[in-house]
DSSP file (Angstrom, degrees, kcal/mol; ACC not computed):
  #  RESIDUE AA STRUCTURE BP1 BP2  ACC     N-H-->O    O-->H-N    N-H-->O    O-->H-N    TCO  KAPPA ALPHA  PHI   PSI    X-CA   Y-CA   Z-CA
    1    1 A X              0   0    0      0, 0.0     2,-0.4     0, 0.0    53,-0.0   0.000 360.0 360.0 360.0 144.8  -15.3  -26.5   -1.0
    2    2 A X        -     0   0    0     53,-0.1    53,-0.9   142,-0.0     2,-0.4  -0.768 360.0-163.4-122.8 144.6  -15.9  -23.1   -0.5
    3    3 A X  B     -A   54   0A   0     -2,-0.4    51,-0.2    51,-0.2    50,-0.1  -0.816  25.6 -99.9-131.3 131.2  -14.0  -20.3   -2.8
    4    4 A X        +     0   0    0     49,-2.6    48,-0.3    -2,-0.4     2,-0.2  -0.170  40.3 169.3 -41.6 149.0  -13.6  -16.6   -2.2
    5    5 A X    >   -     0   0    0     46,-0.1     3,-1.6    47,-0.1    32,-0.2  -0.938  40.9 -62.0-149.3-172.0  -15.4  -13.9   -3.6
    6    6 A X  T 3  S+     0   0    0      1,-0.3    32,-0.2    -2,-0.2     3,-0.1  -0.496 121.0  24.3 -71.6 154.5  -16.1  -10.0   -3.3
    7    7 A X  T 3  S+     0   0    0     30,-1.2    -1,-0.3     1,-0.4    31,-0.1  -0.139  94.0 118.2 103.6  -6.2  -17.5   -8.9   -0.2
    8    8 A X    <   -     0   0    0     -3,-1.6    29,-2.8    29,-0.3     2,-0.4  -0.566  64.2-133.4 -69.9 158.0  -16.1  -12.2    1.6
    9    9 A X  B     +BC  36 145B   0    136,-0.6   136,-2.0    27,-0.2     2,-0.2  -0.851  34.9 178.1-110.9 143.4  -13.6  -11.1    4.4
   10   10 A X        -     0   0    0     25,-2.2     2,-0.3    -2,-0.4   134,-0.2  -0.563  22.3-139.2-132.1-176.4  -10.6  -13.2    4.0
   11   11 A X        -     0   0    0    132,-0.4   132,-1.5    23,-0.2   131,-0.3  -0.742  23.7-173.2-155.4 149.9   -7.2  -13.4    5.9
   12   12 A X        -     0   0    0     21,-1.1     2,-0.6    -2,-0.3    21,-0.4  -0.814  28.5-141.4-103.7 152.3   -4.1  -14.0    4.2
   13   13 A X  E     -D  140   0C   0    127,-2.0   127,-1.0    19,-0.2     2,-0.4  -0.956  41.8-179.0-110.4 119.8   -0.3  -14.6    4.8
   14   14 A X  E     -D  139   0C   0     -2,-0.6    13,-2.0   125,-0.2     2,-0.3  -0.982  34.3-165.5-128.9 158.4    1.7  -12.6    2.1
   15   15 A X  E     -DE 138  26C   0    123,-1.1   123,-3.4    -2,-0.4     2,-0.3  -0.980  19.0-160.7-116.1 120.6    5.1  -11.8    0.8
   16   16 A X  E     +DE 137  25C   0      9,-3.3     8,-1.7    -2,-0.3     9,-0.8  -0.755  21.6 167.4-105.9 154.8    5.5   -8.5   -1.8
   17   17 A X  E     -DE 136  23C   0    119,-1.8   119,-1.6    -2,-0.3     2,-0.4  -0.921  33.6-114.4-147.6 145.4    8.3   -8.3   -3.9
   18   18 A X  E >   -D  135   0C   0      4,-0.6     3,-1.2    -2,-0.2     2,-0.7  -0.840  42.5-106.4 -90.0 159.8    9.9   -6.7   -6.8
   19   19 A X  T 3  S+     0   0    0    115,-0.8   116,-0.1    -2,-0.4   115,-0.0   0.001 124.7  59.6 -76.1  15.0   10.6   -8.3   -9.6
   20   20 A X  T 3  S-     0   0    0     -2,-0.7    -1,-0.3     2,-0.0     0, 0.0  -0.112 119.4-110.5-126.0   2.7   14.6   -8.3   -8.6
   21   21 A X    <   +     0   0    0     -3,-1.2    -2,-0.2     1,-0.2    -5,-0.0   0.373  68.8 151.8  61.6  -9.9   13.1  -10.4   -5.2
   22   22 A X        -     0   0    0     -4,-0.3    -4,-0.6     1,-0.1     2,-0.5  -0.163  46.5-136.9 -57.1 120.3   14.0   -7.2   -3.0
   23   23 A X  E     +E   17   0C   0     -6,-0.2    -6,-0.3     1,-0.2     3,-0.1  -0.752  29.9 175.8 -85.2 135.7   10.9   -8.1   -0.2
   24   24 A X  E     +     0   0C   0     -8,-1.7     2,-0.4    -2,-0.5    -7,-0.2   0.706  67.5  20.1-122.7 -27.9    9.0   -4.6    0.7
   25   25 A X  E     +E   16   0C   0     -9,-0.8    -9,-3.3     2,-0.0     2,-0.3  -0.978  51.4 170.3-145.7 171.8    6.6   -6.4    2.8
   26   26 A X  E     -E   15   0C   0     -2,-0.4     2,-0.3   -11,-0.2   -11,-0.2  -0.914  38.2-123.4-136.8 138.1    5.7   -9.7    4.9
   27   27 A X        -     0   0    0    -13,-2.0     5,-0.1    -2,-0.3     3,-0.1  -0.706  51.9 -96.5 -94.2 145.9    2.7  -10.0    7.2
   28   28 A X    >   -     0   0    0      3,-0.3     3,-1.6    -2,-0.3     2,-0.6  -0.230  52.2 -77.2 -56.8 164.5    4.4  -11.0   10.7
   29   29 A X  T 3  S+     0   0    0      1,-0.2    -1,-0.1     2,-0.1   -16,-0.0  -0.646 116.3   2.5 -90.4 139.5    4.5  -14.3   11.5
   30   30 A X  T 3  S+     0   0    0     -2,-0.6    -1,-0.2    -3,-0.1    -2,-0.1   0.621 104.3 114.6  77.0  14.9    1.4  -15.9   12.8
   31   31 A X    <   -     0   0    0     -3,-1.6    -3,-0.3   -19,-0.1    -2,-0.1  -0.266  56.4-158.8 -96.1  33.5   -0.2  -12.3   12.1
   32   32 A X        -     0   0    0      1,-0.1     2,-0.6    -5,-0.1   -19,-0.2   0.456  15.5-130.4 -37.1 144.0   -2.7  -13.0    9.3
   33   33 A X        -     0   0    0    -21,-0.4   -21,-1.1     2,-0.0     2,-0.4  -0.894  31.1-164.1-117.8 135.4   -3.5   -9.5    7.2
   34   34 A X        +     0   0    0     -2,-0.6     2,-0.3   121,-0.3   -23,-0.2  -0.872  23.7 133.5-102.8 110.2   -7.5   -9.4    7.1
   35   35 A X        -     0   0    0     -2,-0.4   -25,-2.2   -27,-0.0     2,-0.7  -0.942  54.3 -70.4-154.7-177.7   -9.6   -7.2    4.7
   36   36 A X  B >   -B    9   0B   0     -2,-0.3     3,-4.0   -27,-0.2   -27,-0.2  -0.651  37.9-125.7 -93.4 113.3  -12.7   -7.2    2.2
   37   37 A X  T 3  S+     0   0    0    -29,-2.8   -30,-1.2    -2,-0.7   -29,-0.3  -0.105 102.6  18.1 -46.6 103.5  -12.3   -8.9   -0.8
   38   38 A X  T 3  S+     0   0    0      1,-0.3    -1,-0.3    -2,-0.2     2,-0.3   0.043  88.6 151.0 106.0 -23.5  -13.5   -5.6   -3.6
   39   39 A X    X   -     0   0    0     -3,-4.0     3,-2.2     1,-0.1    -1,-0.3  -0.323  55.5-135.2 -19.7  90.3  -12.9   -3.3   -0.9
   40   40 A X  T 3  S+     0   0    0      1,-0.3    -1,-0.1    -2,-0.3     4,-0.1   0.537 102.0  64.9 -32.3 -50.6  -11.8    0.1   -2.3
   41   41 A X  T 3  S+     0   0    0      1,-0.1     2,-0.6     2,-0.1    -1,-0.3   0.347  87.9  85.5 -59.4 -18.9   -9.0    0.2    0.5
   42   42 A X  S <  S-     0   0    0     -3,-2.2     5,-0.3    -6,-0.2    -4,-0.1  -0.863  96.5-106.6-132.0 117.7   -7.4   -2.6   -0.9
   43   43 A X    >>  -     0   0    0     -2,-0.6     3,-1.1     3,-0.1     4,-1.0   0.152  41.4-136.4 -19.1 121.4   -4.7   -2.6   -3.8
   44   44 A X  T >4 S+     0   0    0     23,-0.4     3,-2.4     1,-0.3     2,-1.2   0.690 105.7  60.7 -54.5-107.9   -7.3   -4.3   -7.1
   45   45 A X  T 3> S+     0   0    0      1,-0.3     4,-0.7     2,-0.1    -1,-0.3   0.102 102.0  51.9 -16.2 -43.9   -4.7   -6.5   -8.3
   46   46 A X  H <> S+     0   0    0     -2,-1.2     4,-0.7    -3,-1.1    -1,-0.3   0.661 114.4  42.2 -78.8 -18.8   -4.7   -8.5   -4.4
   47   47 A X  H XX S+     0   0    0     -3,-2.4     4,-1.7    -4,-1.0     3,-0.8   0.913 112.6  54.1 -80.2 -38.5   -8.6   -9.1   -4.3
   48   48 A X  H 34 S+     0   0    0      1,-0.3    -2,-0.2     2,-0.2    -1,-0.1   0.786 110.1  50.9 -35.5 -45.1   -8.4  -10.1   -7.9
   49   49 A X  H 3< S+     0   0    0     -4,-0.7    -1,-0.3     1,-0.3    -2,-0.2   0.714 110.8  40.5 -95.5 -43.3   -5.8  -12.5   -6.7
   50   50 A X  H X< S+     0   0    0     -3,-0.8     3,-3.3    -4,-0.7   -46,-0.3   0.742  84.6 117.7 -90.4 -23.1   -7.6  -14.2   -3.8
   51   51 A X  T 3< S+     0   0    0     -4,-1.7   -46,-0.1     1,-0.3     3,-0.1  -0.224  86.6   9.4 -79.5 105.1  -11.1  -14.4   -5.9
   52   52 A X  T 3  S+     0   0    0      1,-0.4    -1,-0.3   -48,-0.3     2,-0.3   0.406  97.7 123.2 107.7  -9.4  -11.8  -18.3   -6.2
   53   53 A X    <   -     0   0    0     -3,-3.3   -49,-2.6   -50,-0.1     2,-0.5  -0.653  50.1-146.0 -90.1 160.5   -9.3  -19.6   -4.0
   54   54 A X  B >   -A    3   0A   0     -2,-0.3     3,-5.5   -51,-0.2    87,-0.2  -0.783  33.2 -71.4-127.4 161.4  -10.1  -21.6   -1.5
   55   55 A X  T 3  S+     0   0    0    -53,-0.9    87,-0.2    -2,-0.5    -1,-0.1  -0.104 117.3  26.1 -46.8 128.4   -8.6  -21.9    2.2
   56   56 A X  T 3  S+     0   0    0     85,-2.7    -1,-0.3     1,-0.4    86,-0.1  -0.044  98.3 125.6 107.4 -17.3   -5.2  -23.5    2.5
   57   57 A X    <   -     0   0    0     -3,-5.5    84,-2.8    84,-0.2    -1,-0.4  -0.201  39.8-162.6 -54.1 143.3   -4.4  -22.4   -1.2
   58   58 A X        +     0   0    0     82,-0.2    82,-0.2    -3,-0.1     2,-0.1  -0.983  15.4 152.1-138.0-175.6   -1.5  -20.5   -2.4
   59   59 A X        -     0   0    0     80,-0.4    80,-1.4    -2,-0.3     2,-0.8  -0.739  28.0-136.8-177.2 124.5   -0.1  -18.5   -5.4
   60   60 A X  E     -F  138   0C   0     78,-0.3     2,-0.3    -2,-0.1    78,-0.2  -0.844  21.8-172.7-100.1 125.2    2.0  -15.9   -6.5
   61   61 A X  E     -F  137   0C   0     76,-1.5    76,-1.8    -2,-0.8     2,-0.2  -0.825  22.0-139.6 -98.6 131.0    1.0  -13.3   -8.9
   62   62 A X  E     -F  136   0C   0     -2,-0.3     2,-0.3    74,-0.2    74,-0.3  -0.545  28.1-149.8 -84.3-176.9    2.8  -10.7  -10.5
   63   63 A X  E     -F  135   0C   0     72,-0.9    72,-3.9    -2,-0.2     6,-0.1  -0.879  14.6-127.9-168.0 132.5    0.6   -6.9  -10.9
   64   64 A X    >>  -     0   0    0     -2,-0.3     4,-1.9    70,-0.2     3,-1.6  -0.210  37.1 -96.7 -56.3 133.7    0.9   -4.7  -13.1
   65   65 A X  T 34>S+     0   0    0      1,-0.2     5,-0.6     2,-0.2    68,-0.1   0.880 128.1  44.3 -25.8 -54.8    1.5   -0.9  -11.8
   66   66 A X  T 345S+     0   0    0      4,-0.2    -1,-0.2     1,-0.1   -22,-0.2   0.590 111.4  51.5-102.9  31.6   -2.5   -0.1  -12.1
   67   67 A X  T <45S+     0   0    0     -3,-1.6   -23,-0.4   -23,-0.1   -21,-0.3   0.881 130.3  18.5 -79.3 -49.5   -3.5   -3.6  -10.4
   68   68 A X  T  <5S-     0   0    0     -4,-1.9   -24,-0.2   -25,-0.2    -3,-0.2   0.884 131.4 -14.4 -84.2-112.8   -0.9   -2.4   -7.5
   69   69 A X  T   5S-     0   0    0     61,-0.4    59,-0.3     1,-0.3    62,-0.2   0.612  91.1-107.3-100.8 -32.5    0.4    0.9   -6.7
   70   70 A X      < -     0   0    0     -5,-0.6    62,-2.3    -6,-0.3     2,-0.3  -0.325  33.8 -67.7 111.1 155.3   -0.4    3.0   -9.5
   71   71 A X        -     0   0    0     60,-0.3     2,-0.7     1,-0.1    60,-0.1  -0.373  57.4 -94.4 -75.9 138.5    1.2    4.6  -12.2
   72   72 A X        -     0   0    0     -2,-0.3     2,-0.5    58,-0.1    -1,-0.1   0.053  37.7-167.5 -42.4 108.8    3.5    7.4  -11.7
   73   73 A X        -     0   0    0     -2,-0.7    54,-0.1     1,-0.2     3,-0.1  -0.821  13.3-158.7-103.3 141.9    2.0   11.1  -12.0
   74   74 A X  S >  S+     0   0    0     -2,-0.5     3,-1.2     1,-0.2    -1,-0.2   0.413  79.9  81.7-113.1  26.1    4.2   13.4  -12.2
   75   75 A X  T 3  S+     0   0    0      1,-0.2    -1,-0.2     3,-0.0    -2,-0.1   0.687  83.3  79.3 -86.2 -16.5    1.8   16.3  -10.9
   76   76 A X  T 3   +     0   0    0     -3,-0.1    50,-3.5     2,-0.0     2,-0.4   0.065  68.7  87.5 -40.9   7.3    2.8   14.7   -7.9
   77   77 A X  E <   +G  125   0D   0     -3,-1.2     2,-0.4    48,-0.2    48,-0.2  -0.964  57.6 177.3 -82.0 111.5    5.9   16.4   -7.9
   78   78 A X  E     -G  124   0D   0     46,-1.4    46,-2.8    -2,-0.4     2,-0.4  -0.941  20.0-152.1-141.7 131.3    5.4   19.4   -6.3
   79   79 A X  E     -G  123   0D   0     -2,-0.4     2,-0.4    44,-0.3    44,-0.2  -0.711  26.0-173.4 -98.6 142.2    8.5   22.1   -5.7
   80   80 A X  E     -G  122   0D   0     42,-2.5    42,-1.9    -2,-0.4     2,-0.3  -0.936  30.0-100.2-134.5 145.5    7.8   24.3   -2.3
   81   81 A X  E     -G  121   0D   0     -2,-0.4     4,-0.4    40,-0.2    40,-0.3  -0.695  30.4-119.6 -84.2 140.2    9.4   26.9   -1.0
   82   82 A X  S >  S+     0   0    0     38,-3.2     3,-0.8    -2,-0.3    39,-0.1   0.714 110.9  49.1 -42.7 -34.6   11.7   26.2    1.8
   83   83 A X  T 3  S+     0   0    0     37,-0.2     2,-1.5     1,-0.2    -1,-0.1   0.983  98.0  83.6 -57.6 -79.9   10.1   28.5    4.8
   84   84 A X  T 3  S+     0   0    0      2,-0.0     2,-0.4     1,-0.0    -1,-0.2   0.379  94.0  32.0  -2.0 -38.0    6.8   26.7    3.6
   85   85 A X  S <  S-     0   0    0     -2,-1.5     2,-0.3    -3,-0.8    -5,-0.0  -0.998  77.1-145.4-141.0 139.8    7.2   23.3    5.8
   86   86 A X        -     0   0    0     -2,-0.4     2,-0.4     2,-0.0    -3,-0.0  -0.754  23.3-177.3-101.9 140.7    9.0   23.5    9.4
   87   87 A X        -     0   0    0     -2,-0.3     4,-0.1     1,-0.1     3,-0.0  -0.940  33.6-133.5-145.2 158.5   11.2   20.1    9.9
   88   88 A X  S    S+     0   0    0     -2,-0.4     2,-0.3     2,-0.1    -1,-0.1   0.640  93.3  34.9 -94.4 -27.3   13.3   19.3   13.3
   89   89 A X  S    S-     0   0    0      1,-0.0     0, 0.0     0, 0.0     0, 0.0  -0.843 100.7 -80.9-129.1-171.9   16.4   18.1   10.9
   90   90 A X        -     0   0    0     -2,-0.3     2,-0.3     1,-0.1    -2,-0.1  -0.350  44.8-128.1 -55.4 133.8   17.9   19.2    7.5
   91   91 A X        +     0   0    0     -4,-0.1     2,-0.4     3,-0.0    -1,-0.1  -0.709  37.3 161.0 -73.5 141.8   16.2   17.9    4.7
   92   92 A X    >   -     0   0    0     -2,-0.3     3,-2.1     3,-0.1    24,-0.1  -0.991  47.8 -60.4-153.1 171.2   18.1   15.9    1.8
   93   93 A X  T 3  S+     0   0    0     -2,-0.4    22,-0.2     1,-0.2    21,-0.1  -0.202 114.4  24.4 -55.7 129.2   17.4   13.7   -0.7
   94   94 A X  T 3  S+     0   0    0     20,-1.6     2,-1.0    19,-0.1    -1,-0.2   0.010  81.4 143.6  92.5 -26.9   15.8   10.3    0.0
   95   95 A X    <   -     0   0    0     -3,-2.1    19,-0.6    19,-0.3    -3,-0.1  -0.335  43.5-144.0 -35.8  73.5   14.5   11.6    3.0
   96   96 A X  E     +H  113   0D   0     -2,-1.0     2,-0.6    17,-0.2    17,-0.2   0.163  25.4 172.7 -41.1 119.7   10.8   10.1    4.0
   97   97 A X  E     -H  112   0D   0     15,-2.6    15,-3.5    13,-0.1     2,-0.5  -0.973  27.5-140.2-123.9 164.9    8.4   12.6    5.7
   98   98 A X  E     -H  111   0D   0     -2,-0.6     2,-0.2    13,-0.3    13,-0.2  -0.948  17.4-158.4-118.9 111.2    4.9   12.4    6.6
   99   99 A X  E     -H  110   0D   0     11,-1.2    11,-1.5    -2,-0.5     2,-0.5  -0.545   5.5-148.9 -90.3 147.8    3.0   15.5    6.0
  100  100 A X  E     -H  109   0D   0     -2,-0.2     2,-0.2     9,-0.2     9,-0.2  -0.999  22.6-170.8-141.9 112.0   -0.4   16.1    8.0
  101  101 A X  E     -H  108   0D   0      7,-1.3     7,-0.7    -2,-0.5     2,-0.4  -0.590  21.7-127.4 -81.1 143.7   -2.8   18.2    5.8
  102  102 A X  E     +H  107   0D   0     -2,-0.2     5,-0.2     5,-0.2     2,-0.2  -0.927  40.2 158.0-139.2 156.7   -5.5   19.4    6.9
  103  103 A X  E >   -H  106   0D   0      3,-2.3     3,-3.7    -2,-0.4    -2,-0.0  -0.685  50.3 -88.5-142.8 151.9   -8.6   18.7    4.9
  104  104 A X  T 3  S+     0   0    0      1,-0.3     3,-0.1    -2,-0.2    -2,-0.0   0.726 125.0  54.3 -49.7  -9.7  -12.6   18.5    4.8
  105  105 A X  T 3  S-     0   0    0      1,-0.3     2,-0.3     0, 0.0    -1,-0.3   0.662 126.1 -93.5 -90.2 -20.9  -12.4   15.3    5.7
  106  106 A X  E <  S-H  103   0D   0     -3,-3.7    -3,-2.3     2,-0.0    -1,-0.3  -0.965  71.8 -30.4 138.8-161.7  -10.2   15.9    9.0
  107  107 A X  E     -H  102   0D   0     -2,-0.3     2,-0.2    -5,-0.2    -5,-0.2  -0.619  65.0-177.5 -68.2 150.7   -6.4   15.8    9.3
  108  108 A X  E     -H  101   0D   0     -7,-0.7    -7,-1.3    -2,-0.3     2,-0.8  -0.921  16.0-143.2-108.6 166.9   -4.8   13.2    6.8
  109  109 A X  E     -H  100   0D   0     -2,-0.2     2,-0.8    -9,-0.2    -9,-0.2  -0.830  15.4-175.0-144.5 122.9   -1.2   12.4    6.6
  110  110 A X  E     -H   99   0D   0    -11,-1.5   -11,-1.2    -2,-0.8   -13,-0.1  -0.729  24.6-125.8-110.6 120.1    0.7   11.7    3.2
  111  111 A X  E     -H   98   0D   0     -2,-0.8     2,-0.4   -13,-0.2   -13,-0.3  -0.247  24.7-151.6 -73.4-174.9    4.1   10.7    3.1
  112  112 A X  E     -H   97   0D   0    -15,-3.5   -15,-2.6   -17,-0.0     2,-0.3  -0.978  12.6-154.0-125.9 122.8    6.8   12.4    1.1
  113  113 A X  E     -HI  96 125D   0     12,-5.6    12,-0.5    -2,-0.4   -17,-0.2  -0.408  22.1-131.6-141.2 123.1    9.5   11.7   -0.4
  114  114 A X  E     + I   0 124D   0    -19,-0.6   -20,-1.6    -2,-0.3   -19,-0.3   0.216  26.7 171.0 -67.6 125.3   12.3   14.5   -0.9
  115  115 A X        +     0   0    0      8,-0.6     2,-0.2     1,-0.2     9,-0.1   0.645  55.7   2.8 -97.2   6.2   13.4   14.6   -3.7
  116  116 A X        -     0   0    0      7,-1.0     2,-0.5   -24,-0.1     7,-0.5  -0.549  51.1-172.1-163.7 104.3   15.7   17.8   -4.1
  117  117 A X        +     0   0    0      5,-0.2     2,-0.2    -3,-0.2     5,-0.2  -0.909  13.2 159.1-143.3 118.7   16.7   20.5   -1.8
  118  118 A X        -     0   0    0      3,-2.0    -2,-0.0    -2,-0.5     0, 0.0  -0.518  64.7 -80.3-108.7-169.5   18.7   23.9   -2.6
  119  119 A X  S    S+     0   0    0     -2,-0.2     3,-0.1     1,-0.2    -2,-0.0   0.627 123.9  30.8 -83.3   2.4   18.5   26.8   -0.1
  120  120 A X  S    S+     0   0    0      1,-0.3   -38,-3.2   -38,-0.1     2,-0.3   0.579 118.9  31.3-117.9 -16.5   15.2   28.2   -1.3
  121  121 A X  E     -G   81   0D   0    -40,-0.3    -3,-2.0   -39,-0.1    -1,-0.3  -0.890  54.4-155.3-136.7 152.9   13.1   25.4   -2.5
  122  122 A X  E     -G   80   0D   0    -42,-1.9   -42,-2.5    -2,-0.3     2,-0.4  -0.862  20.0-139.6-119.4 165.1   12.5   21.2   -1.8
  123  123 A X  E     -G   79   0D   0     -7,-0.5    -7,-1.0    -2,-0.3    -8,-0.6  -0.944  19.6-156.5-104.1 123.0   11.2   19.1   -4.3
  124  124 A X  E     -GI  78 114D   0    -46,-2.8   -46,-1.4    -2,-0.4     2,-0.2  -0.876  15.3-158.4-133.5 149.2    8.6   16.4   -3.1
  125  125 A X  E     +GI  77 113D   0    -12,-0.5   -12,-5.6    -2,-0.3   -48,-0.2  -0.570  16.6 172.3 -78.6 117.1    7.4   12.9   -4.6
  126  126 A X        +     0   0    0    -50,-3.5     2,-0.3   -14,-0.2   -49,-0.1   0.094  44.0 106.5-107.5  27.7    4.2   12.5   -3.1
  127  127 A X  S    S-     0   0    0    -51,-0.3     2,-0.7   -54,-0.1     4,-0.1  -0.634  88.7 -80.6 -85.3 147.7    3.6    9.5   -5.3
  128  128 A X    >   -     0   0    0     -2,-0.3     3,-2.5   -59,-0.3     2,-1.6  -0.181  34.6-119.8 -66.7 119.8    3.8    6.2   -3.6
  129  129 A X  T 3  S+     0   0    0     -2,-0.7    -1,-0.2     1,-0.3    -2,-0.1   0.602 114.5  38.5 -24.5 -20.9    7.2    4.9   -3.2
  130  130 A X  T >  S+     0   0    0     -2,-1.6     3,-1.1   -61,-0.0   -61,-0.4   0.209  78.2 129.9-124.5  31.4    6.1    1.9   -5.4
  131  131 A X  T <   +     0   0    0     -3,-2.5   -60,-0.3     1,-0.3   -61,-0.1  -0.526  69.4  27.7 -77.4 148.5    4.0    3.5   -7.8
  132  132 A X  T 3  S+     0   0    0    -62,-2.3     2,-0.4    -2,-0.2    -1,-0.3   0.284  99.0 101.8  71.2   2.8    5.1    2.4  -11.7
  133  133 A X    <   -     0   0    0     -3,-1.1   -64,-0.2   -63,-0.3   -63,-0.1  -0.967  70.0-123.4-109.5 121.8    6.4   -0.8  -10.8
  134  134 A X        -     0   0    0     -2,-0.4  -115,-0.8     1,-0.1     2,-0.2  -0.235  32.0-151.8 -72.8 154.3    5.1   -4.4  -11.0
  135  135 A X  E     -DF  18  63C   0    -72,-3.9   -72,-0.9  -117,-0.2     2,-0.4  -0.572  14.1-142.5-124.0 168.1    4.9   -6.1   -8.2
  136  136 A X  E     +DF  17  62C   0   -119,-1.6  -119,-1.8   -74,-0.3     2,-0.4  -0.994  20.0 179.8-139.4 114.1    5.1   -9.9   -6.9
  137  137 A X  E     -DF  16  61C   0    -76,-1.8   -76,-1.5    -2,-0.4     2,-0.5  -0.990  15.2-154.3-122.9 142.7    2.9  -11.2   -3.9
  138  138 A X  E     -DF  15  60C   0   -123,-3.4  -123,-1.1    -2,-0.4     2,-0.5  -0.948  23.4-165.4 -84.0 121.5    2.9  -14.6   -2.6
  139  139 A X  E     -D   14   0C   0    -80,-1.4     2,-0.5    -2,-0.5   -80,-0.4  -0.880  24.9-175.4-137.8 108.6   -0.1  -15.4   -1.1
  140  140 A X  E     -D   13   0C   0   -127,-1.0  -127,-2.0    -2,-0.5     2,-0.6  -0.580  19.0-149.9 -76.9 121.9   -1.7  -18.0    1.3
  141  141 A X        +     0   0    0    -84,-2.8   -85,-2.7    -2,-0.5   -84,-0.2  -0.752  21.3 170.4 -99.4 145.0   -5.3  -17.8    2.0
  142  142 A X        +     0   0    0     -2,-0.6     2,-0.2     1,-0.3  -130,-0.2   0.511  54.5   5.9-119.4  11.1   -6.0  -19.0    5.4
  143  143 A X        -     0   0    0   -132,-1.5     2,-0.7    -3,-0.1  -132,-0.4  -0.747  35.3-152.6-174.4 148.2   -9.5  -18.1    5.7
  144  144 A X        -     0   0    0   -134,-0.2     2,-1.0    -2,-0.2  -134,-0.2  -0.844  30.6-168.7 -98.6 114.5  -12.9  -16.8    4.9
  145  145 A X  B     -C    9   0B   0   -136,-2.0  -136,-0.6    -2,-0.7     2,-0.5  -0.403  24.4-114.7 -95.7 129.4  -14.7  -15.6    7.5
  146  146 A X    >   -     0   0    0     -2,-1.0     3,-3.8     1,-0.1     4,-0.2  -0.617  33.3-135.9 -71.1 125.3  -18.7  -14.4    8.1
  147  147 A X  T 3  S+     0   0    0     -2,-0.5     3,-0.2     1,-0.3     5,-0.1   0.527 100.3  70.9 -55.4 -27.8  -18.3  -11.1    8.7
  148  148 A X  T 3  S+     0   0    0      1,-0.1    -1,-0.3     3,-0.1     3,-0.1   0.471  97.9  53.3 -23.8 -49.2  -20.6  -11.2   11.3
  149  149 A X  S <  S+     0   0    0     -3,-3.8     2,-0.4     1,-0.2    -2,-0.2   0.508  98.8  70.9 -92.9  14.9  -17.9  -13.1   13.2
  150  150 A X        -     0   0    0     -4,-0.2     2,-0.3    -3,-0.2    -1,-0.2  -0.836  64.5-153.5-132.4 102.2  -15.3  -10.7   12.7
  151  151 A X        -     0   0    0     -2,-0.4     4,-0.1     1,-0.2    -3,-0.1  -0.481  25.4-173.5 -61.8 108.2  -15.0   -6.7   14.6
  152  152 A X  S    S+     0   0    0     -2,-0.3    -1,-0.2     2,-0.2     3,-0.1   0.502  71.2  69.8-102.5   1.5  -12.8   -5.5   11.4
  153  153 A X  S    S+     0   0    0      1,-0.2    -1,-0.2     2,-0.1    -2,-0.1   0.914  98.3  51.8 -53.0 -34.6  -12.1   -2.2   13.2
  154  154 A X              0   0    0      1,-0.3    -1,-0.2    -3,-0.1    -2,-0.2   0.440 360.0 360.0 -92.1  -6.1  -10.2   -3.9   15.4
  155  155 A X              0   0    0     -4,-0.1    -1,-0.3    -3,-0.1  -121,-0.3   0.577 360.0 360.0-109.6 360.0   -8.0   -5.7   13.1
């Protein structure tokens, strides 16, 4: 029987969770989420997770903050002056944006999220909304694929 490892391309079904059960995400149904097992792109703690299972398995794992999302920095709090970013509605607290830098690499886009707003300054967390927290996925794998057979741009 043949068992995952890095550099295989896999597809999954998952459900992530906090540890309270709250779901922050679910691959659709009958949508399988595909990527490369050791892939930089992909959270450590979820290749970790798939490495040795074989198709038709499941398991749920908890991960640790730097298996998942990452620890909190809080040099990722960054206070701005208000003129500084142009928005089509008020900013307030809790509000998500997605900011488009641009960088040597091209435009990128990071979200935000604000965390404090007087009349001269906002505060924003650009850390990821689930950074410091362990995390819960349940995870079927439902294949390994040759890589060969599979356009992964396109997925």
């Amino acid at each position: 029987m043949r068992r995952a490892k890095v550099g295989d391309v896999v597809s999954i079904h998952c459900v992530g969770m906090l540890e309270n059960g709250e779901i922050f995400e679910k691959t659709p149904e009958g949508e399988p989420f595909y990527f490369e097992v050791g892939s930089p792109e992909i959270m450590p703690g979820l290749s970790e997770a798939v490495i040795g299972m074989a198709e038709g398995e499941e398991k749920e794992v908890l991960l640790t903050p730097d298996k998942a999302f990452g620890e909190r920095d809080e040099n990722l709090v960054k206070e701005i002056p208000r003129e500084a970013i142009q928005l089509e509605t008020e900013p307030r607290v809790g509000m998500m944006l997605n900011l488009i830098v641009d960088t040597p690499q091209g435009e990128m886009q990071f979200p935000a999220l604000v965390a404090a707003v007087d009349e001269e300054r906002i505060v924003l967390d650009l850390n990821p909304p689930l950074a410091g927290k362990n995390v819960i996925f349940r995870i079927k794998l439902l294949g390994i694929h040759e890589r060969e057979a599979l356009d992964l741009q396109s997925l």
